[in-house]
C-alpha angles and dihedrals in degrees: 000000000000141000126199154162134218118197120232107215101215110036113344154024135244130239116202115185120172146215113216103145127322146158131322095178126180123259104297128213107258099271135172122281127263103219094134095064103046092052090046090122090018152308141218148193149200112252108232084240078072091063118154099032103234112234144186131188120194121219123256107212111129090032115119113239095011121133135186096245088060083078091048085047083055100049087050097042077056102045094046092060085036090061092032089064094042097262087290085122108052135166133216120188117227140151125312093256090057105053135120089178120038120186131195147177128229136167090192104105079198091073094063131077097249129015086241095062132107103191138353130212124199118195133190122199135180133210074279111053139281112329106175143023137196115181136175140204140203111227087192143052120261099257084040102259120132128292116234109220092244084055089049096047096052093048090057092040088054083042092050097051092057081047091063089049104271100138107173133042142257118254088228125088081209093079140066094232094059114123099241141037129251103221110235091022110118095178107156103169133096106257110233085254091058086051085054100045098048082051103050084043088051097048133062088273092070090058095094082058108047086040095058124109112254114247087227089174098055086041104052116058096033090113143096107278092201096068118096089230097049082062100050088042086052088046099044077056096057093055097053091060089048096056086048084068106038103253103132102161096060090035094058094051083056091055106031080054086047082053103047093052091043114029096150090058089107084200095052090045098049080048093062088030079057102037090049085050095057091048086052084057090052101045086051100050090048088054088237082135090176085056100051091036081060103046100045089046087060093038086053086052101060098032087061088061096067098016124214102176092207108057074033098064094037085056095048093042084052092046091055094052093062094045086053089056107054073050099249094143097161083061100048099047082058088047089054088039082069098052084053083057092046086060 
């Protein structure tokens, strides 16, 4: 199992944590919860002005191995920490632009963060609280057999809990949120100790964790370095520290690398978008408008891709500014015609 962060470059970081194979443990006697120690480098929530939780799950169709009933598995892995908290989490599904949780399938070991794994999750929280999930699952076995439903469930439920902002694990195999997985073993249902935990997270009690600083530096190199993605996230990294100290240039070959080996990470995707966006400003600012007409056209590009309408709309109103002053007014009408359609 890993655990890692990916740094988000204009107001957060990332948290990825990651499903390889973990427990599936018997019934287990109530016990208390283990909230300590899965908070041990950081936890995270999401805030009640987040309810419902907005998400989107992306259709399989096309993926090896992938079956209708894993959906059904999904809606049931969420149901099951939704009742386990009260009801006081709860999830609506909506369209993808509108999405705080995104969740895909894939049967490409590659696009995980360790060939081991059977699923990531990447979360992104604020100073108040977790804004905005994208999680992947594996439709087939690791050797590429196929997955038995009971298999699948506990993978999501494992996945799910990250998701909630349990990033770490329990020290116990009795419970869903155990690092690795007890061959033979087809448990699929939150452990009495899981139950407790969601809802200490969930309650004032859970404030002293949330609260605590994240140990980045334990977080973030804890993956397989051999995975494409474990390079763009390192990458992605690199690039972070560089932009803390000013050095953009350097900074932008990183991303735009992290970019190029994994194109489909949509975080690593709204950071160039981002990054690109900021070079537009200042473009702009220093009165060099063909570099900050550049830079926001490519920053528009990838933005499109994982839409939030909001940075999306500063970006295009900028854009068009630019365009209004080299005095193309036929192309920036068409440039604000996009914000009405944001709308």
């Amino acid at each position: 199992m890993t655990c890692l962060m990916l740094r988000a470059l204009v107001t957060s970081a990332v948290f990825s944590v990651s499903a390889a194979a973990f427990a599936q443990g018997q019934e287990s006697m109530p016990v208390s919860d283990y909230l300590k120690q899965a908070a041990e480098k950081g936890a995270s929530r999401w805030s009640d002005t987040k309810m419902p939780v907005k998400i989107y799950i992306k259709d399989g169709k096309g993926v090896a191995g992938y079956r209708p009933s894993f959906r059904e598995d999904l809606e049931a892995a969420l149901k099951q920490w939704s009742t386990a908290t009260g009801d006081r989490i709860r999830f609506q599904s909506v369209s993808p632009d509108k999405a705080d949780m995104t969740i895909s399938w894939t049967d490409d070991r590659k696009e995980l963060m360790a060939s081991n794994e059977g699923g990531h999750t990447e979360v992104m929280p604020d100073e108040k609280g977790i804004v905005q999930v994208t999680m992947k699952l594996l439709t087939t076995e690791l050797d590429g057999s196929v997955m038995p439903d009971a298999y699948a469930t506990h993978l999501m439920l494992h996945e799910i809990g990250h998701a909630l902002g349990i990033l770490g694990h329990s020290p116990s195999p009795a419970d869903i949120m155990y690092y690795m997985i007890k061959p033979g073993d087809t448990n699929a249902k939150l452990s009495a100790a899981d139950v407790a935990t969601i809802l200490k997270l969930y309650s004032p009690a859970g404030d002293s964790v949330v609260n605590k600083p994240i140990d980045l530096e334990q977080i973030e190199h804890a993956g397989d370095s051999s995975s494409p993605l474990m390079q763009a996230i390192r990458l992605n990294d690199e690039a972070a520290l560089l932009l803390q100290k000013n050095q953009y240039a350097p900074a932008l070959h990183k991303l735009e690398e992290a970019h190029t080996i994994a194109p489909s990470n949509s975080l690593i995707t709204k950071n160039l978008g981002a990054l690109y966006a900021n070079l537009g400003n200042i473009g702009g600012m220093m009165g060099k408008l063909p570099d900050a007409e550049k830079y926001y056209k490519k920053a528009i590009a990838l933005l499109e891709q994982s839409p939030n309408n909001q940075t999306l709309t500063i970006v295009l109103k900028n854009y068009a500014t630019i365009l209004r002053a080299n005095g193309r007014l036929p192309e920036a009408v068409q440039v604000e015609a996009k914000i009405k359609n944001l709308k």
